[in-house]
C-alpha angles and dihedrals in degrees: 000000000000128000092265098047103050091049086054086056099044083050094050092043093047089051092043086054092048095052099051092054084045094062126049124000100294118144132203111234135212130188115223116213125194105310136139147213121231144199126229094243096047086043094064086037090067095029106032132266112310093024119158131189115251129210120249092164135346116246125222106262107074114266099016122108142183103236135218089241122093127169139192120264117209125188139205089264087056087248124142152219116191128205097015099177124236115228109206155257107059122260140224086241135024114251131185116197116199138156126249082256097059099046085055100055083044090051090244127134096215120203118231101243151170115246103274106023098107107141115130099004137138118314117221138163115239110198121202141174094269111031148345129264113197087195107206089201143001110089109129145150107232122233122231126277159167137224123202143140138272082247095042083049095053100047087042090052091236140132143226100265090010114140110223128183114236124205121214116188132212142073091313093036115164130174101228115211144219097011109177121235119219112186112202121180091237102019120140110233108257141139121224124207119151129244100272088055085044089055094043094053093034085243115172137182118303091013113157124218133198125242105232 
């Protein structure tokens, strides 16, 4: 298949896709696998005084980014997890997002949580090239979500907290519940679930639920 050719194909697929987003009450999804939020403070602290995030690749929802910095993430077992990426930009509280999986193999008993509420939550040590973080609180699992716009909301018939059930079809196909729906003025529409769901429903990458 020559250059040409294969650009004409990418185009067709990409408006096909659009299209179908764009009728009906289907959402993109995206698995999240281990990452964190971090402060400013607790960011120099790892990586030494004046340090900034930089940008490895930009995410879907308009500012956010998957930075260069990863840390290690130690838990009360002494268990680890190595390179746990940063998303930026940098937040008003440190945050840790895991599965059920991988608190178990860090000996935590995460709570299922909204990003943010954090209080009283899991303590781990993040580790990083230049310091050491004994966070008191922070570790979740993070409950499932999507993102849209005012506009997707509307179509959708939808509002900003409200908790919505998602189809996914397929051999493993699952109806996931009380999904919970944050409007943003400018959001992309996406659904989150972490890696264990995506394993339980045989979820990859670019997979597209139904709004039921």
């Amino acid at each position: 298949m020559n250059e040409e050719l294969t650009l004409r194909v990418e185009r067709l697929v990409r408006e096909a896709v659009s299209e179908f987003l764009n009728n009906g009450h289907a959402i993109p999804i995206s698995v999240s696998a281990r990452h964190m939020h971090i402060t400013q403070e607790h960011l120099e602290q790892l990586f030494g005084p004046g340090s900034q995030l930089t940008k490895m690749k930009d995410l879907l929802q308009p500012g956010e980014f998957a930075a260069d910095q990863t840390v290690t993430v130690v838990g009360p077992n002494r268990h680890l997890f190595e390179k746990v990426r940063i998303l930026g930009p940098v937040r008003k509280a440190t945050q840790v997002e895991f599965s059920y999986t991988d608190g178990r193999h860090l000996g935590l008993e995460l709570p299922a949580r909204h990003s943010g509420n954090i209080k009283g939550t899991a303590p781990v040590i993040l580790v990083g090239p230049r310091g050491v973080v004994h966070l008191q609180e922070g570790a979740i699992r993070a409950l499932r979500h999507i993102h849209m716009s005012v506009t997707d909301a509307e179509r959708l018939g939808v509002h900003d907290e409200q908790l919505a059930n998602v189809r996914v079809n397929g051999p493993m196909g699952i109806v996931f519940e009380n999904v919970r729906v944050r409007v943003g003025k400018n959001a992309n529409l996406e659904m989150h679930i972490d890696t264990d769901e995506a394993n339980a429903a045989g979820v990859t990458t670019q997979a597209i639920g139904t709004l039921v």
